[in-house]
N, C-alpha and C positions, 0 to 999 in steps of 0.2 A: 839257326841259333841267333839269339838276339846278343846286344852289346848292352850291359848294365853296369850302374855304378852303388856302391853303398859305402855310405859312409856313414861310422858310427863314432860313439864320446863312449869311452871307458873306465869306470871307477879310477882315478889314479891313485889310490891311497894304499894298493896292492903294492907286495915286490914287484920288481919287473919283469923277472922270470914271470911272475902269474899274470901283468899283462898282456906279452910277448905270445904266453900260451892258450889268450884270451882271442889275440888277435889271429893266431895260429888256426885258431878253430873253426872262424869263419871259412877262410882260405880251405880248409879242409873240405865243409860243408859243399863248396865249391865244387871243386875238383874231384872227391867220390861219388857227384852225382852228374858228373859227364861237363862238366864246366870246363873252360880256359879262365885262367886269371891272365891278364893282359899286362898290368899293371896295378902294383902294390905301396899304397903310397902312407908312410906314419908320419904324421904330424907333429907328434909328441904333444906334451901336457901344454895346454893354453889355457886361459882365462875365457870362464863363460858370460855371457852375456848375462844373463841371472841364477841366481841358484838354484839346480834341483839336487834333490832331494841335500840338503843342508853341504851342500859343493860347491865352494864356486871357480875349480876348475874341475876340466876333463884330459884324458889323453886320447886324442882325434887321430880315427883310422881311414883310409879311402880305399876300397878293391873297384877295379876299374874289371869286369871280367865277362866274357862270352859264354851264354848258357840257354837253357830251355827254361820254359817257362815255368814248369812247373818244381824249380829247384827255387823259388822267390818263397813259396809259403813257408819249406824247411828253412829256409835264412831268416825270415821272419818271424815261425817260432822261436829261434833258440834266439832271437833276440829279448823277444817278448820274456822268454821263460829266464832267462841268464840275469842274475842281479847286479851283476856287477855293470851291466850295460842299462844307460842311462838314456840315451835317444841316438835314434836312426833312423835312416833314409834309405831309400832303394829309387835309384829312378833307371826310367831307362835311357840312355846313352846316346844323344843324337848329334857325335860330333865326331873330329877324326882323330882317333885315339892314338896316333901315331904320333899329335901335337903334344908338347909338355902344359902340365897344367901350369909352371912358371909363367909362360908364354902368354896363354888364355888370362892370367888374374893381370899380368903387367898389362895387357891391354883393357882390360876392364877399367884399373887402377886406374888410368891416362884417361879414359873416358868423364871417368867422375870427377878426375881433376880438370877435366875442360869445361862440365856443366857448374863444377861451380867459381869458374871465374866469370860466365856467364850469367849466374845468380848473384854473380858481385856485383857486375856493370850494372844489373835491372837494379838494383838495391838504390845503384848509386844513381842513379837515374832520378828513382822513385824519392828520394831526398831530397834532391836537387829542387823536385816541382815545389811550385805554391798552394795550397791548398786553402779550404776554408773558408769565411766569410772576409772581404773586403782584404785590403792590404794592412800589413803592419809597420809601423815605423820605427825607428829603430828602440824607442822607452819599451817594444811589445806591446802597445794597446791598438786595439783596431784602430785603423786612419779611413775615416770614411769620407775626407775627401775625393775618392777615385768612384766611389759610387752611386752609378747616377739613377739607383733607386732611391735614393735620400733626398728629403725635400731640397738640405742647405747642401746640397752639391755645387762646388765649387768648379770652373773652369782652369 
């Protein structure tokens, strides 16, 4: 048995019950065809990145769950087939499912906030040089006394 994840966006414009029963179904699909779910994680309704089909939120599902391989296509028809499901993923699972995903995204988090204090420095860096033809004086017009391509260069 392999370890897989899927996580899907579900119409939220349902009651919840028919959410709930939404997400119920997967988990089902799961489990009557020899599956373990491991872990069942609901997100609840977030804001999408853009809108599909005229949404621009979803309410985001995650099954963390142990199956064969051939239980991926029936998850991924009733996805395809189900209106109310908007987009999904299935991947397979190469981590230790024993970790909390809290855990995994706070260290990611910390990640992105060190490359971009790193993106700050090079920025600030990159400001700091001089660039361009000759030197500038402080009116902003080129001072081409510093360059000793110029005939009237000056010492």
């Amino acid at each position: 048995m392999n370890l897989y994840e899927t996580t899907f966006i579900v119409n939220p414009q349902g009651e919840e019950s028919a959410i709930d029963a939404q997400v119920k179904a997967i988990g089902k699909i799961i489990t009557d065809n020899g599956g373990k779910i491991v872990r069942e994680e609901r997100m609840g309704t977030r804001r999408l990145a853009y809108p599909i089909a005229g949404l621009n939120q979803g309410f985001y599902a995650t099954f963390l769950f142990e199956a064969e391989p051939p239980v991926l296509p029936l998850i991924d028809r009733y996805l395809k087939l189900g209106e109310s499901y908007l987009r999904y993923l299935t991947i397979r699972y190469e981590g230790d499912p024993d970790k909390s995903y809290g855990d995994a995204f706070q260290k990611s988090f910390e990640v992105e906030r060190g490359r971009e204090g790193e993106d700050e420095d090079r920025r600030g860096f990159r400001s700091d040089r001089r660039g361009g033809r000759g030197h500038r004086d402080s009116g902003g017009r080129d001072n081409d006394s510093y360059n000793p391509r110029k005939r009237n260069y000056r010492n």
